[in-house]
C-alpha positions, 0 to 999 in steps of 0.5 A: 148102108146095111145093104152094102156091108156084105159087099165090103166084106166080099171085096177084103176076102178076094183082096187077102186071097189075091195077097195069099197068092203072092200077087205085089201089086194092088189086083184088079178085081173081077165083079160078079153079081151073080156070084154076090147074089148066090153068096149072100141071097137075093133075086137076080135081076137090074134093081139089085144090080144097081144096089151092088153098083151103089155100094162100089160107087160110095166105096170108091168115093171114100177117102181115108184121112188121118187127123192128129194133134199134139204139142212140141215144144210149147207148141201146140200142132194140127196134122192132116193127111189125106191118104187116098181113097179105099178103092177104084172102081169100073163098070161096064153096062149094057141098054140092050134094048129101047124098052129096057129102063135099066142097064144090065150089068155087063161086066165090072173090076175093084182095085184096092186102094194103096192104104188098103192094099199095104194093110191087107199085105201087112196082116192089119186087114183080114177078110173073115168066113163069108158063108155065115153072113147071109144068116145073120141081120145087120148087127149080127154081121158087125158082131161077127166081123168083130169078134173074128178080128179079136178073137181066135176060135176057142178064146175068150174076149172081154170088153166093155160093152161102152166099147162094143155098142159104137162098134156094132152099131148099138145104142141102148140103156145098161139095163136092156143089153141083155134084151137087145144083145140076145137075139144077135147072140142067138144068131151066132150060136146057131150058127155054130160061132159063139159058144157062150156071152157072160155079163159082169159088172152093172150100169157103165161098168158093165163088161162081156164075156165072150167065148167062141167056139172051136172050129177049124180055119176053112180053106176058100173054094177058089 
């Protein structure tokens, strides 16, 4: 769900600073709502809580498989693997009233699962700047976290935009990419993040040209 990717992207960054401060094991990850709410806005109160306590819940209830097929010696073969699940969760939380229809959160931990943990560990997992996300709508956000990934500050990346839509997620005709794309671009050049999008080519073929401007890594406050 929308609503949950920043969760998701708050949980990576506290898993890479765990790794950066040497821990082995996968750390358990202490749950803060009102650190979530001061991070990416909203009013604190027992609704919103149960929003972040969904969002960990379906997190916790994914698993990671993997699937392959291939053909050796004039046979053809299907491989399956279940690998686990992307985290475990816990949460505490309290009725302490009669009268009170919703639970407070009491207090709650996130523990990487071990696929998610050894790729945070290896490099393949990396948490991005979180300050910006609360600035930006939901493609804005996957654009974002995209481009972070595939490019560094002051680079240049290209790709196809038959490519780009899945990943953001965006579905719309060649002829409207510019139409629908502007507004998320804008965001992120306010932003100070995107410096400048080209377009090259027509119809299918259609590829971006994005450029990101400079800027200095920024430490985390904790």
């Amino acid at each position: 769900a929308p609503e949950h990717y920043p969760y998701w992207l708050w949980f990576l960054d506290r898993c890479q600073a765990a790794s950066e401060h040497g821990e082995e094991k996968a750390p358990a990850i202490r749950l803060d709502p009102v650190e979530l709410f001061d991070m990416f806005g909203g009013p604190k109160g027992g609704a919103n809580y149960a929003q972040i306590d969904e969002a960990f819940e379906r997190f916790s209830s994914m698993l990671i498989r993997n699937r392959s097929a291939f053909v050796m010696k004039g046979k053809s073969y299907e491989d399956k693997a279940n690998l686990g699940t992307l985290c475990f969760y816990r949460s505490w939380r309290a009725k302490p009233h009669k009268d009170q229809g919703l639970f407070e959160f009491a207090k709650g931990c996130v523990v990487p699962g071990p696929v998610v943990w050894s790729s945070v560990q290896g490099g393949y997992l990396k948490s991005i700047p979180l300050s910006p996300i609360r600035e930006l709508s939901y493609v804005g956000q996957r654009l974002y976290t995209y481009l972070s990934k595939h490019c560094r500050p002051g680079g240049e990346f290209v790709i196809s935009a038959s490519k780009l839509l899945p990943k953001i997620p965006m579905s719309c005709p060649s002829d409207k990419l510019k139409y629908k794309l502007g507004p998320h671009h804008e965001q992120l050049g306010k932003l100070g993040f995107l410096a400048a999008v080209d377009f090259e080519g027509r119809g299918r073929d259609v590829k971006l040209v994005l450029s990101l401007i400079h800027i200095s890594e920024p430490t985390r406050p904790y």
